[in-house]
DRENFIKE-508908 format. One line per 4 residues: number of its first residue (from 1); their letters; for each residue x, y, z of C-alpha. Coordinates in Angstrom, 1 decimal. Layout:
! residues N
NUM> a> X Y Z ~ ...
END
This chain:
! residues 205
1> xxxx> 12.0 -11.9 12.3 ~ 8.4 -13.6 12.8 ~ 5.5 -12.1 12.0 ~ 4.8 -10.8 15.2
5> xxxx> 8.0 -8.9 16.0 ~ 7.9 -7.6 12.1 ~ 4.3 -6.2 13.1 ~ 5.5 -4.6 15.9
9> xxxx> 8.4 -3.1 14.7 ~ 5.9 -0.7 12.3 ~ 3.5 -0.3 15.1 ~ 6.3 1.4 17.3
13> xxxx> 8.2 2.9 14.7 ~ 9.5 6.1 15.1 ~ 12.5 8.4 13.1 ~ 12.8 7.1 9.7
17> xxxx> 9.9 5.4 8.0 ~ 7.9 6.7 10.7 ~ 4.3 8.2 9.8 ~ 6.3 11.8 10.9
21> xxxx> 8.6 11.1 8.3 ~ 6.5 10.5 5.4 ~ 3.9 13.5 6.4 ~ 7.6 15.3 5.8
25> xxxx> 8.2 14.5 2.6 ~ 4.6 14.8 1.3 ~ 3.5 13.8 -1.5 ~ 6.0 12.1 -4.2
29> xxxx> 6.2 10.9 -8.0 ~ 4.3 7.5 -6.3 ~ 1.4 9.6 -5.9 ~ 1.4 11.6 -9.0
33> xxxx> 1.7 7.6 -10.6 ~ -1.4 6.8 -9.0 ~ -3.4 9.9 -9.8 ~ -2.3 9.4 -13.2
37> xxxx> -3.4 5.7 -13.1 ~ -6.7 6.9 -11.3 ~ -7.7 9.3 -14.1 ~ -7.0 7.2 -16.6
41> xxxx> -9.4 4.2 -15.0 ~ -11.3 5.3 -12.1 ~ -14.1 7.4 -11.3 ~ -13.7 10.6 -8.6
45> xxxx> -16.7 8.4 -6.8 ~ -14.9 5.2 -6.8 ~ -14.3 3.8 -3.3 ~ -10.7 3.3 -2.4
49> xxxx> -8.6 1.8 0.2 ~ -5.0 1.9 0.8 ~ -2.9 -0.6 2.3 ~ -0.5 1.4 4.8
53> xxxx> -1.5 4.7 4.2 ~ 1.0 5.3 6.9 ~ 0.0 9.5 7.8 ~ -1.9 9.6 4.6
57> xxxx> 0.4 11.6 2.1 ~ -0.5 9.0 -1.1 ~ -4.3 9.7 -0.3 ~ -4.2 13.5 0.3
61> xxxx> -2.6 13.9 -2.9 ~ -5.3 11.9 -4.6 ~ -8.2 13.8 -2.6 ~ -6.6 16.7 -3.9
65> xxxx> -8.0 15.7 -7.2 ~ -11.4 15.0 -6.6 ~ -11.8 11.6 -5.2 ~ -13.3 11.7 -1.4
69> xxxx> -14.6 8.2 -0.9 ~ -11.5 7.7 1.2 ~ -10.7 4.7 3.4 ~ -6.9 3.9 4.6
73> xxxx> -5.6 0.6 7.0 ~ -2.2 1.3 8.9 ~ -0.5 -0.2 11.7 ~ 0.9 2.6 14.1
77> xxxx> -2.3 4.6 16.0 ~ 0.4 8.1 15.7 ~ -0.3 8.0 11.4 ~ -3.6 9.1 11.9
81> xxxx> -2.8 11.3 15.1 ~ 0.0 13.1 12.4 ~ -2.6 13.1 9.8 ~ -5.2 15.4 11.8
85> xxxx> -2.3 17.7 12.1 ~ -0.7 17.7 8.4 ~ -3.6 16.8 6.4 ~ -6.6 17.3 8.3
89> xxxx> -9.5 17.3 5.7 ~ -8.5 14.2 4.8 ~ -8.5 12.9 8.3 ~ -11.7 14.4 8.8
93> xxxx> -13.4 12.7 6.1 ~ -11.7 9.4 5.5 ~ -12.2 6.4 6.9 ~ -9.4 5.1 9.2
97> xxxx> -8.6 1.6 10.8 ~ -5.5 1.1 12.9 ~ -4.2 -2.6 12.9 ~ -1.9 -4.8 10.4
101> xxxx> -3.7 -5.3 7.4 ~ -3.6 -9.4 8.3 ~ -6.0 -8.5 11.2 ~ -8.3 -5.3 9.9
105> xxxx> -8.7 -7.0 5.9 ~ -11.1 -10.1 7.3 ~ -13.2 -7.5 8.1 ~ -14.3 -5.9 4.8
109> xxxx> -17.1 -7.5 3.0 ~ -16.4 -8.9 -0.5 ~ -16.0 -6.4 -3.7 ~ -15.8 -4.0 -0.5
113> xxxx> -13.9 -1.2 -2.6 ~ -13.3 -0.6 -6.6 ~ -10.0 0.2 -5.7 ~ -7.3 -0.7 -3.5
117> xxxx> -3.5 0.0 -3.6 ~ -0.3 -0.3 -1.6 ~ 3.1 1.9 -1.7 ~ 5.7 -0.5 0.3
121> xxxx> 3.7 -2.1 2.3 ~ 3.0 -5.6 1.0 ~ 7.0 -5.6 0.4 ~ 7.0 -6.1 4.6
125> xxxx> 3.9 -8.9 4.7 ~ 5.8 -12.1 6.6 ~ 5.8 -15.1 4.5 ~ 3.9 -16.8 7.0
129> xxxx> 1.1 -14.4 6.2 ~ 1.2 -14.6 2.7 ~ -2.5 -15.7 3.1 ~ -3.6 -12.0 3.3
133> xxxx> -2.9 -11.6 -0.5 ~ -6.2 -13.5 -1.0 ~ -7.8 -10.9 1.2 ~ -6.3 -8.1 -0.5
137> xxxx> -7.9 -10.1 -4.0 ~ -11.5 -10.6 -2.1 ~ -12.1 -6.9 -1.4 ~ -11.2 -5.6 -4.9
141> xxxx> -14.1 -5.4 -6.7 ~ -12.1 -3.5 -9.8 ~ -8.6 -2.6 -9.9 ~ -5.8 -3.1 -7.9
145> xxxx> -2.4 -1.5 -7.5 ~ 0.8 -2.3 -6.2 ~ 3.6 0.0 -5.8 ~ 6.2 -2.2 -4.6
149> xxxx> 10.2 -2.3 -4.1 ~ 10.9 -5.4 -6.2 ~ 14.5 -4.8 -6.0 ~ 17.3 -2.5 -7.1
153> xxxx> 19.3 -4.4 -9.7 ~ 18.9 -3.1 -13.5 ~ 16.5 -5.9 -14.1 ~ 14.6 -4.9 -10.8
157> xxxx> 15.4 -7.9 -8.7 ~ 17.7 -9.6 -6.9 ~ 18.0 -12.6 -8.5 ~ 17.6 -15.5 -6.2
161> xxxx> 17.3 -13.5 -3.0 ~ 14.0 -13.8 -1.0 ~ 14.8 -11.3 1.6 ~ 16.8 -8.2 2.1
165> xxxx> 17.4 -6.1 4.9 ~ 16.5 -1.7 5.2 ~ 19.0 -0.8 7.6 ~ 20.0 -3.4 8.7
169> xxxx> 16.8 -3.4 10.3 ~ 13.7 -4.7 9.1 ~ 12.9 -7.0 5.9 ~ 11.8 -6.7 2.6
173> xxxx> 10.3 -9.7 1.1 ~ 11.3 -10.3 -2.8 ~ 8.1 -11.1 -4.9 ~ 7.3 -10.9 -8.2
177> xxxx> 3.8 -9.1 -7.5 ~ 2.5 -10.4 -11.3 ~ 2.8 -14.3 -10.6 ~ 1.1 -13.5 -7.3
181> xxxx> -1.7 -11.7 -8.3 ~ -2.1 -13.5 -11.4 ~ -2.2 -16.5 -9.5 ~ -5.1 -14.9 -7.7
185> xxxx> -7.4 -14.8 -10.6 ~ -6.5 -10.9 -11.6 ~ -4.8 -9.5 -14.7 ~ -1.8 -7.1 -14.6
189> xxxx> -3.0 -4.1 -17.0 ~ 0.4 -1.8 -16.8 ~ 3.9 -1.8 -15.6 ~ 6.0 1.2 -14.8
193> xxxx> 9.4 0.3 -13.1 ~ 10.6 3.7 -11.3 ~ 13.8 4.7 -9.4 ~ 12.6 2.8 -6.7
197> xxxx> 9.2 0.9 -6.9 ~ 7.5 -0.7 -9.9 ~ 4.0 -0.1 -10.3 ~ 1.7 -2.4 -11.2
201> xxxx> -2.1 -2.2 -12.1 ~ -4.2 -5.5 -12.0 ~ -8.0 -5.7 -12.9 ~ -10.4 -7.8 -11.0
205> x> -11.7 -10.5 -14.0
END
């Protein structure tokens, strides 16, 4: 799948993994991880962008304890049309931006936010695009936090694979999210593998 088709496939997605879905489920243990990550190093006036934010579940559950400065980047236009229907305080005083993070990141100034995370969404960035990650790095200003699938082995990986399939469907790219972020001048500050994702907080140096 090239980049383009794997960008449209989220833009159009409907069903499963769609921003209808997630609004479902709600809020999950990710987002309980992050709050807890956020007490522990952030201030409620921190400004914080997340990468995907899909219908916003990850970022109600975090206004929901105090922090408002609120900004999210997702792909398919319906997250945000879902979000003014499940979560509508949020909707009405984020800050939205609909487009793939490759073409909406560019955008930001430098040091543009203290914080910025991702729940399973870098996991899908094309390795043709791999540049973004340095974008993801110039608009951090303090911490940064992935919360990615790295794999479902007991050693969270899959060995020498690059790529696996969800579905059959669409691909999840294989990355060991410390050597690429360390790479990128930042410093992992915690690991937590979980059921499904490992979290990992990096600070800006």
């Amino acid at each position: 799948m090239d980049p383009a088709d794997n960008h449209q496939s989220w833009a159009d997605r409907s069903g499963e993994f769609s921003p209808e879905y997630y609004a479902q489920i709600g809020p999950n243990e990710v987002s309980e991880t992050l709050a807890e990550v956020f007490d522990h190093y952030v201030e409620t006036d921190a400004a914080v962008l997340e990468l995907g934010c899909s219908s916003g579940r990850h970022l109600a559950h975090l206004r929901s304890q105090g922090y408002e400065n609120l900004t999210g980047i997702d792909i398919n236009d319906e997250s945000f049309e879902v979000m003014a229907d499940v979560f509508p305080e949020l909707a009405e005083t984020g800050t939205f931006h609909t487009g793939a993070i490759e073409e909406v990141l560019p955008e930001f100034e430098d040091d543009a936010f203290d914080v910025v995370y991702s729940v399973e969404t870098l996991q899908h960035v094309h390795p043709d695009n791999e540049w973004v990650f340095d974008d993801v790095v110039r608009v951090t200003d303090d911490l940064l936090i992935t919360a990615e699938n790295e794999g479902n082995s007991p050693n969270r990986g899959r060995g020498d694979a690059e790529v696996s399939y969800v579905n059959d469907d669409f691909p999840l790219y294989h990355r060991n999210w410390k050597d690429v972020f360390s790479e990128r001048g930042l410093a992992q500050l915690l690991k937590e593998p979980g059921k499904r994702d490992t979290v990992r907080v990096f600070r800006v140096l």
